[in-house]
N, CA, C and O atoms as a GROMACS GRO file, in nm:
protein
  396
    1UNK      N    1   0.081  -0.121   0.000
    1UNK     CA    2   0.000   0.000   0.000
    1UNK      C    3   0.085   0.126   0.000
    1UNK      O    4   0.049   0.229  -0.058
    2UNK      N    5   0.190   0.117   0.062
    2UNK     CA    6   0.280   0.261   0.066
    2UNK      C    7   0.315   0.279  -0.075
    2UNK      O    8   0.267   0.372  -0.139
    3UNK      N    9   0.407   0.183  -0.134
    3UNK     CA   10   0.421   0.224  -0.243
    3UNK      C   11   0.270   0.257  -0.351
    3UNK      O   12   0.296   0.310  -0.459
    4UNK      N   13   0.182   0.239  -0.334
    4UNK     CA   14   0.076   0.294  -0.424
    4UNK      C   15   0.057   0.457  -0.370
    4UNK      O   16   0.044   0.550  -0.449
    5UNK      N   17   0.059   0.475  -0.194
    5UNK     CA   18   0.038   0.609  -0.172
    5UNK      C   19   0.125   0.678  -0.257
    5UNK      O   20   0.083   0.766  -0.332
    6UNK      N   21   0.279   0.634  -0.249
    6UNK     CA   22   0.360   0.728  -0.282
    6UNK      C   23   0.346   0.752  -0.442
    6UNK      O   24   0.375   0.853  -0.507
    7UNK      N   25   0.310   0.668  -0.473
    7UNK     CA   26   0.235   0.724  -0.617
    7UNK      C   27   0.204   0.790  -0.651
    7UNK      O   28   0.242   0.885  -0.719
    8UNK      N   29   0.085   0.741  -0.596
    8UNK     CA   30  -0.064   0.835  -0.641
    8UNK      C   31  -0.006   1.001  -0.586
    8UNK      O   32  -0.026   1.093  -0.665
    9UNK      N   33   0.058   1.031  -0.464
    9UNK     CA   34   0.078   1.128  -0.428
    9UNK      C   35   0.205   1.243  -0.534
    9UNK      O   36   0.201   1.364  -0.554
   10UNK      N   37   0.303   1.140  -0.579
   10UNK     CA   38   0.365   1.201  -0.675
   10UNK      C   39   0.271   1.244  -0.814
   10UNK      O   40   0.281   1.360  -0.855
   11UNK      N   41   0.188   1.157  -0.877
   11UNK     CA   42   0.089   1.203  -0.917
   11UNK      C   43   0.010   1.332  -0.921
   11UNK      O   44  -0.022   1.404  -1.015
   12UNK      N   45  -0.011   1.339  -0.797
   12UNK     CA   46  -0.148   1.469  -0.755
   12UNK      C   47  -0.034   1.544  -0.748
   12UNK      O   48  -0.052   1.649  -0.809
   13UNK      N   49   0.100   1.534  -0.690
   13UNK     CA   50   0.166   1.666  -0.675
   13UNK      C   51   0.206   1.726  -0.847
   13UNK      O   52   0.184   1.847  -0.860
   14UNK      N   53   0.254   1.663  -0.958
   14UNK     CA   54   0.247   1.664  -1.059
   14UNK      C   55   0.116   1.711  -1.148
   14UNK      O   56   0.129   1.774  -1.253
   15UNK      N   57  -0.013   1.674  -1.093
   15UNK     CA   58  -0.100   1.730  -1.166
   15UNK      C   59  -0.147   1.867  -1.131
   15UNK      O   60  -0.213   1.938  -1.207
   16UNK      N   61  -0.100   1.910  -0.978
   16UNK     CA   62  -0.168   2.037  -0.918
   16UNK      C   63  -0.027   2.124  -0.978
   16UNK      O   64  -0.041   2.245  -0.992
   17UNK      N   65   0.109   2.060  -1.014
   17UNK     CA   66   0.173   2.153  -1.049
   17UNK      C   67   0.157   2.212  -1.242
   17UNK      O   68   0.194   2.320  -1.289
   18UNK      N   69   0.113   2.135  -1.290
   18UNK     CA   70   0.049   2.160  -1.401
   18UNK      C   71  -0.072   2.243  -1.424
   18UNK      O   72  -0.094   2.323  -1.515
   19UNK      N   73  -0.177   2.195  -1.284
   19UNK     CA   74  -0.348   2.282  -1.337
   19UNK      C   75  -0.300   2.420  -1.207
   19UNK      O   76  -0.358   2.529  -1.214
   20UNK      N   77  -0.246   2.407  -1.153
   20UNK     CA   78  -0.251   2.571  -1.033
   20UNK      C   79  -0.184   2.625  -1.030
   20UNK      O   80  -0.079   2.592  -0.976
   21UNK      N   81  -0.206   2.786  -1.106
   21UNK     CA   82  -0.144   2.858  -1.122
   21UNK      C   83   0.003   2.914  -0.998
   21UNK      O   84  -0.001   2.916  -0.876
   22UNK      N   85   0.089   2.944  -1.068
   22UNK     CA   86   0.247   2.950  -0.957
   22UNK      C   87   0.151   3.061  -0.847
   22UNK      O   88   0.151   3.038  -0.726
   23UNK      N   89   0.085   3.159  -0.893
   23UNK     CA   90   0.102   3.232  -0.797
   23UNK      C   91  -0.029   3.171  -0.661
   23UNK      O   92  -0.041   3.221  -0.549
   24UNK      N   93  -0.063   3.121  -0.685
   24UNK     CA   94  -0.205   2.995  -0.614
   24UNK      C   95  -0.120   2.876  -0.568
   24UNK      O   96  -0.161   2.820  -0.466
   25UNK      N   97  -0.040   2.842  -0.608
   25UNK     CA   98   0.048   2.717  -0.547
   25UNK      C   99   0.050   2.695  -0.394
   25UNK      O  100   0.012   2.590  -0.342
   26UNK      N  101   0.104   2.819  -0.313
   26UNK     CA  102   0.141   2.755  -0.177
   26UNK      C  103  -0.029   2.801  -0.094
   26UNK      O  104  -0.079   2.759   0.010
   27UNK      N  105  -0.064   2.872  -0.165
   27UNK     CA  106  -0.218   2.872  -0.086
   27UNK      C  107  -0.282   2.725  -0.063
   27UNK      O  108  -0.308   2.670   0.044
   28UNK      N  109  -0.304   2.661  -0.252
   28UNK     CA  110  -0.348   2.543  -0.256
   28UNK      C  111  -0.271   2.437  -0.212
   28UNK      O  112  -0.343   2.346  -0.169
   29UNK      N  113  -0.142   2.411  -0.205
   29UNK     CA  114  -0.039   2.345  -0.146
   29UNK      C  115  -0.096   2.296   0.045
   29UNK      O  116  -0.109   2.190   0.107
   30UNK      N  117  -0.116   2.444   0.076
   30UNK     CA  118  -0.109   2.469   0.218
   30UNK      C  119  -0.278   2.401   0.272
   30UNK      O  120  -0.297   2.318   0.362
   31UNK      N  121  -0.379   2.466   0.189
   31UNK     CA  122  -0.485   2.391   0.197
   31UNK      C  123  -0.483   2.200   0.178
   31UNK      O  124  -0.531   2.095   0.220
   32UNK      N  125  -0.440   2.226   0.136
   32UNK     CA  126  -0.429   2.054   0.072
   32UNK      C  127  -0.356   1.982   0.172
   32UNK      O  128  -0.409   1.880   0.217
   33UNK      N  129  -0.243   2.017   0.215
   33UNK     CA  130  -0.202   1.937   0.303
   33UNK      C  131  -0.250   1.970   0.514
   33UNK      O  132  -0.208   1.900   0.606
   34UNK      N  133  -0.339   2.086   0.527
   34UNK     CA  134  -0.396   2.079   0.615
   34UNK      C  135  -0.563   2.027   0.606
   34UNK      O  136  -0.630   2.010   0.707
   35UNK      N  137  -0.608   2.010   0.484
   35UNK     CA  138  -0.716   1.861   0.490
   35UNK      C  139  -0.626   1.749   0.500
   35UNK      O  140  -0.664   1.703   0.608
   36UNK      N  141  -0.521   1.665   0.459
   36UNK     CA  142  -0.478   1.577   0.507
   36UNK      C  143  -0.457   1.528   0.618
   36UNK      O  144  -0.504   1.426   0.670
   37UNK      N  145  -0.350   1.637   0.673
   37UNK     CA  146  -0.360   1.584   0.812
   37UNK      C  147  -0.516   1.663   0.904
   37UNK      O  148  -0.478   1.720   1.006
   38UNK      N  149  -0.584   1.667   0.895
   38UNK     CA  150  -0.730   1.681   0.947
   38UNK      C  151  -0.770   1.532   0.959
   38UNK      O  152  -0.797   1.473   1.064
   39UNK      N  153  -0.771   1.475   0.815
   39UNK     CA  154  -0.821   1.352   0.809
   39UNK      C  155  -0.761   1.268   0.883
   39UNK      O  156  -0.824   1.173   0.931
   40UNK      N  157  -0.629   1.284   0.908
   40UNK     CA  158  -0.534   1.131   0.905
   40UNK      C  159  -0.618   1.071   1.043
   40UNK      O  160  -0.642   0.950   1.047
   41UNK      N  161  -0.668   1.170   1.170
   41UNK     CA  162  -0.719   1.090   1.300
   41UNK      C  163  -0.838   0.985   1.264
   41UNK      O  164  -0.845   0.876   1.321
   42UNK      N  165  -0.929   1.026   1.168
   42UNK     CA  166  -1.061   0.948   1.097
   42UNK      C  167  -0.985   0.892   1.071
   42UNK      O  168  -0.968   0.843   1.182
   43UNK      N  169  -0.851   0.811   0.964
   43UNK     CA  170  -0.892   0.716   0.914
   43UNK      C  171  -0.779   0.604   1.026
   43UNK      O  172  -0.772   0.481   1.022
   44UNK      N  173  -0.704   0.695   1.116
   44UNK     CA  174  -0.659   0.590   1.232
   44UNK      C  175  -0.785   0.555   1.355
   44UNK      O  176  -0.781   0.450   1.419
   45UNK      N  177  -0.834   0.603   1.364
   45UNK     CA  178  -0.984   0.594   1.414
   45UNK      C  179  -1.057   0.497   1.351
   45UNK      O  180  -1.106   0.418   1.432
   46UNK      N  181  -1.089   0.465   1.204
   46UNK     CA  182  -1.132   0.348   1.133
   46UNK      C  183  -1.062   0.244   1.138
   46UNK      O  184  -1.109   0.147   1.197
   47UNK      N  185  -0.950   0.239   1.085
   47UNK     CA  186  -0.843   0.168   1.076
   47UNK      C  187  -0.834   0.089   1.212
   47UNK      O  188  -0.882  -0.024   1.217
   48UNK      N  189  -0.778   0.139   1.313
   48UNK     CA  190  -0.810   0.111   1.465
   48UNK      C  191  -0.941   0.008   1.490
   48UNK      O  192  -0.923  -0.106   1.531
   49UNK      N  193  -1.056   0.055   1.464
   49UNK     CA  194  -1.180  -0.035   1.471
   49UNK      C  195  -1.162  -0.160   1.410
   49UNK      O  196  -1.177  -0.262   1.475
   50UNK      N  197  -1.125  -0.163   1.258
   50UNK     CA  198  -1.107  -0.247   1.214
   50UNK      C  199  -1.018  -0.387   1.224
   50UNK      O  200  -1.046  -0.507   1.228
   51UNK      N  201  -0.912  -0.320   1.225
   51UNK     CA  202  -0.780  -0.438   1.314
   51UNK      C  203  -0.842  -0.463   1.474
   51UNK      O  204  -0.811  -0.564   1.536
   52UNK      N  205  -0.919  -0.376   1.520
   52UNK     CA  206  -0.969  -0.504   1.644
   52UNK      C  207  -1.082  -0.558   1.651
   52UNK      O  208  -1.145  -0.573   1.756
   53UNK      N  209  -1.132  -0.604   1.499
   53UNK     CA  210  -1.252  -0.661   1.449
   53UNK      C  211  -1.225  -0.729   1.348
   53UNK      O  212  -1.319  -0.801   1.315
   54UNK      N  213  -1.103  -0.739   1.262
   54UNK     CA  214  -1.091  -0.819   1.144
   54UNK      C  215  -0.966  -0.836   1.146
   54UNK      O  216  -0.892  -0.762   1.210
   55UNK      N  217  -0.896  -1.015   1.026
   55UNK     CA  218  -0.792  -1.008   1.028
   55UNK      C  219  -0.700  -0.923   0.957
   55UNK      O  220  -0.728  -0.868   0.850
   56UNK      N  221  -0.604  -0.913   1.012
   56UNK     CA  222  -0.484  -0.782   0.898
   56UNK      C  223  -0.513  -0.784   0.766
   56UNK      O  224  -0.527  -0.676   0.708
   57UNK      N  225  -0.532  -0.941   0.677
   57UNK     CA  226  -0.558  -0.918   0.545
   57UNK      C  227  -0.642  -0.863   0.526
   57UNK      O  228  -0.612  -0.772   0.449
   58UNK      N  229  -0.789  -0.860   0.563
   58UNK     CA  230  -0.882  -0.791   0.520
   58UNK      C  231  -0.932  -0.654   0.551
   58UNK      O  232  -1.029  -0.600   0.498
   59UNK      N  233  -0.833  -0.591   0.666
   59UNK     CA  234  -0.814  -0.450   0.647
   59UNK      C  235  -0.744  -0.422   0.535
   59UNK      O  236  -0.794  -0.330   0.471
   60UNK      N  237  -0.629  -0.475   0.481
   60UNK     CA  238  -0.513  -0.407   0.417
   60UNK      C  239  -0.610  -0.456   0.303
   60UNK      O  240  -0.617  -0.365   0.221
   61UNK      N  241  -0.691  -0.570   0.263
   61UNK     CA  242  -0.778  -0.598   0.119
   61UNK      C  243  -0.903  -0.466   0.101
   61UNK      O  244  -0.923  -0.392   0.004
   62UNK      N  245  -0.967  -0.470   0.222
   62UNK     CA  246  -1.045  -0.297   0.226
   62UNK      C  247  -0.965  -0.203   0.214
   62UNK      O  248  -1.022  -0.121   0.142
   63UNK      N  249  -0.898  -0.179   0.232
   63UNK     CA  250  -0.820  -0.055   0.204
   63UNK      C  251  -0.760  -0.014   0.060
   63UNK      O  252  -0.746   0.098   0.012
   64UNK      N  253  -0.718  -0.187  -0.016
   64UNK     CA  254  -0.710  -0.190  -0.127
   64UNK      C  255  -0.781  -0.141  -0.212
   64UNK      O  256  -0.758  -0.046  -0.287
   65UNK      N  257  -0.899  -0.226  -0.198
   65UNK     CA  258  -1.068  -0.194  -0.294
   65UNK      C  259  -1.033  -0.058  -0.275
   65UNK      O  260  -0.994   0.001  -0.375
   66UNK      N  261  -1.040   0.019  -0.143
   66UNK     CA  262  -1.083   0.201  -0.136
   66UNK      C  263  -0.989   0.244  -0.248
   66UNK      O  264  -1.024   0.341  -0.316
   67UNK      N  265  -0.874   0.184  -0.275
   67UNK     CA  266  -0.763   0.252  -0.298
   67UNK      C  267  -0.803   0.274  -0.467
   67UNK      O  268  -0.811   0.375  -0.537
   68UNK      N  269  -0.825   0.128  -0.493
   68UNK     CA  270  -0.908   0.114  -0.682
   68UNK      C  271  -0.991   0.186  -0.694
   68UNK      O  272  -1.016   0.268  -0.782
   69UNK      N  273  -1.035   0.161  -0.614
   69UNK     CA  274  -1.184   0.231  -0.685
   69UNK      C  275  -1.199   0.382  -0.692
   69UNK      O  276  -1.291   0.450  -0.736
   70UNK      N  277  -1.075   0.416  -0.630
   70UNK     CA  278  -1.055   0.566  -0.611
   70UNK      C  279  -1.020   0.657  -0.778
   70UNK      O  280  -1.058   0.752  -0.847
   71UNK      N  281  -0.899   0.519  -0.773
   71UNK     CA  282  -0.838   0.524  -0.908
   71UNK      C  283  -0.919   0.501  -1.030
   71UNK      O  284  -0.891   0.542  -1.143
   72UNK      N  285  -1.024   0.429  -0.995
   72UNK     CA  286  -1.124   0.409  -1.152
   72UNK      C  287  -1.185   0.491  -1.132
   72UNK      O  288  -1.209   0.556  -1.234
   73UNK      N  289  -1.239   0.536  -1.026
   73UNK     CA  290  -1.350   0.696  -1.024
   73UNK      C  291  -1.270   0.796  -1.064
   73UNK      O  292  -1.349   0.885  -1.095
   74UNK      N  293  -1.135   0.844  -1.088
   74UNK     CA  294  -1.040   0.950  -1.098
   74UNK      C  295  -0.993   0.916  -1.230
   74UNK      O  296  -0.967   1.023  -1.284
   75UNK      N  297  -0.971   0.827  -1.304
   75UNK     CA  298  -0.937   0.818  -1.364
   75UNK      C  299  -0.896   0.886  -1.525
   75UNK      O  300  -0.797   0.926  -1.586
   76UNK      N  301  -1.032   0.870  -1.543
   76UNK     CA  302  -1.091   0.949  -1.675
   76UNK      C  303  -1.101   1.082  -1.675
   76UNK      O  304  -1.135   1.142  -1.776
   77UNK      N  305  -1.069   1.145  -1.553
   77UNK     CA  306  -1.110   1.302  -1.576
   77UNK      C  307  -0.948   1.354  -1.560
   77UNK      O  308  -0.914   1.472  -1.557
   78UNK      N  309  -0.849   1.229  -1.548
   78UNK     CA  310  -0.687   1.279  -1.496
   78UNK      C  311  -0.641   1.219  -1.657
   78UNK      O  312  -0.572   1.299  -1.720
   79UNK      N  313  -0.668   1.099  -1.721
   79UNK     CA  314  -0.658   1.106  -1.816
   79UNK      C  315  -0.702   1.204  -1.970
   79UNK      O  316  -0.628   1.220  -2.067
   80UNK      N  317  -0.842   1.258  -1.951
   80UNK     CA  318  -0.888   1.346  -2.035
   80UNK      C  319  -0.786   1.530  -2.018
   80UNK      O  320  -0.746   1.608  -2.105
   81UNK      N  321  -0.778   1.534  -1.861
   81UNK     CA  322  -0.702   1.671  -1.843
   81UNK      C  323  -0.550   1.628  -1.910
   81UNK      O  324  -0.469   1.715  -1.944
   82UNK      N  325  -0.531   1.526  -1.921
   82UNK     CA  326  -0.357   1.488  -1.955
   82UNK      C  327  -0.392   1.505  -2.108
   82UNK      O  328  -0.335   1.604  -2.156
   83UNK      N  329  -0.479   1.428  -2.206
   83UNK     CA  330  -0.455   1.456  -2.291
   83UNK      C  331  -0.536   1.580  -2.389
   83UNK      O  332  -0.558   1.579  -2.510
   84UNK      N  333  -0.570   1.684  -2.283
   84UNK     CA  334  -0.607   1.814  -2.336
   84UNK      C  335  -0.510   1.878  -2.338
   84UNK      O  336  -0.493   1.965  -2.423
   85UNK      N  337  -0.408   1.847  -2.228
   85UNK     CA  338  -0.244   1.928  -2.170
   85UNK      C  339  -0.160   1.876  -2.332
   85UNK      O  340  -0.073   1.951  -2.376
   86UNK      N  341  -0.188   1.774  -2.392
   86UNK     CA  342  -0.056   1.695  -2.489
   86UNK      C  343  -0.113   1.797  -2.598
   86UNK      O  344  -0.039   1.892  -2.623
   87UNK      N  345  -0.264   1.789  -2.682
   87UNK     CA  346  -0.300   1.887  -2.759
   87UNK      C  347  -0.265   2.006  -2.766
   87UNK      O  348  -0.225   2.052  -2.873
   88UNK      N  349  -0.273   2.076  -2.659
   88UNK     CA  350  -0.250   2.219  -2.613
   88UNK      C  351  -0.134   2.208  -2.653
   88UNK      O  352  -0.118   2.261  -2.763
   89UNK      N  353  -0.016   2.147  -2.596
   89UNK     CA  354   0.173   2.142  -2.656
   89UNK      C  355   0.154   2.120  -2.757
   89UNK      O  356   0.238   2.166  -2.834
   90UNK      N  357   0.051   2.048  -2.815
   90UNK     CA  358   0.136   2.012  -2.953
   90UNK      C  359   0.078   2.126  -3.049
   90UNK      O  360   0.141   2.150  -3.152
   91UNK      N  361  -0.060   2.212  -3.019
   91UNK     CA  362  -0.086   2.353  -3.083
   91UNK      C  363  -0.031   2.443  -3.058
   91UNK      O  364  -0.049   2.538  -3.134
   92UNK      N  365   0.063   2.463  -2.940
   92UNK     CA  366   0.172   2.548  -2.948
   92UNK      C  367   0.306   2.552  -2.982
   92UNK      O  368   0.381   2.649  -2.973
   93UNK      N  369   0.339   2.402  -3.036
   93UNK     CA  370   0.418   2.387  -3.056
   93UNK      C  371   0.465   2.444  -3.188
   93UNK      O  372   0.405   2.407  -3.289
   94UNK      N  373   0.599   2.559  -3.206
   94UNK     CA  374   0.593   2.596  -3.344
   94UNK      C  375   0.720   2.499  -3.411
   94UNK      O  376   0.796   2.425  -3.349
   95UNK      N  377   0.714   2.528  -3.571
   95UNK     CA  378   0.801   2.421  -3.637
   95UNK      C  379   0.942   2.464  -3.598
   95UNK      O  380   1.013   2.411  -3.684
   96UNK      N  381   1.031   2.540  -3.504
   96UNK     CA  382   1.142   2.597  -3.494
   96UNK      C  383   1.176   2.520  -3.333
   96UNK      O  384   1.286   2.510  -3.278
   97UNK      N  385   1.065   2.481  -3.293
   97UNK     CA  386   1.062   2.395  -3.167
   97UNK      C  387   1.064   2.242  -3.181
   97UNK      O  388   1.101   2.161  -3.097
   98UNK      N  389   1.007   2.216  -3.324
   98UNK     CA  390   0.954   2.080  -3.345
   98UNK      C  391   1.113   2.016  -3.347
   98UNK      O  392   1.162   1.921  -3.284
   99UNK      N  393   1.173   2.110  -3.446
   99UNK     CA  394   1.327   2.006  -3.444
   99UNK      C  395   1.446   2.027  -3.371
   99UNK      O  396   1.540   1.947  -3.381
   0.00000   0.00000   0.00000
């Protein structure tokens, strides 16, 4: 699971540095990572319940599913913004750049 966080998180940091503007960066930066840690007590609070109600695999298998399904709900709208971003380069791209 870590290595998928650290992913997905290089990810989002990569896509917010692409869609938010430099001068909006550490506002949205700063927001973003004080909802995180807001959350983190909820989901050690869940998490917690769970490991003293189920075995380890099937927390770390729930947590999985959350983790997919996050990724198939996100998917299409991180893929469609990626390839509106490749169009956009390649209509600005002039022929003195191309080679």
């Amino acid at each position: 699971n870590v290595i998928f966080i650290s992913l997905g998180n290089m990810s989002l940091m990569t896509l917010m540095q692409k869609i938010i503007p430099l001068e909006l960066m550490g506002r949205v930066g700063t927001f973003r990572n004080s909802m995180v840690m807001a959350i983190i007590p909820l989901g050690q609070m869940i998490f917690g319940y769970l490991f003293d109600h189920l075995a380890t695999y099937q927390c770390f298998l729930i947590s999985s599913v959350f983790m997919f399904a996050t990724i198939l709900i996100f998917r299409k709208p991180l893929l469609e913004y990626d390839r509106q971003d490749a169009l956009e380069n390649l209509a600005n791209e002039t022929p003195e750049t191309a080679s």
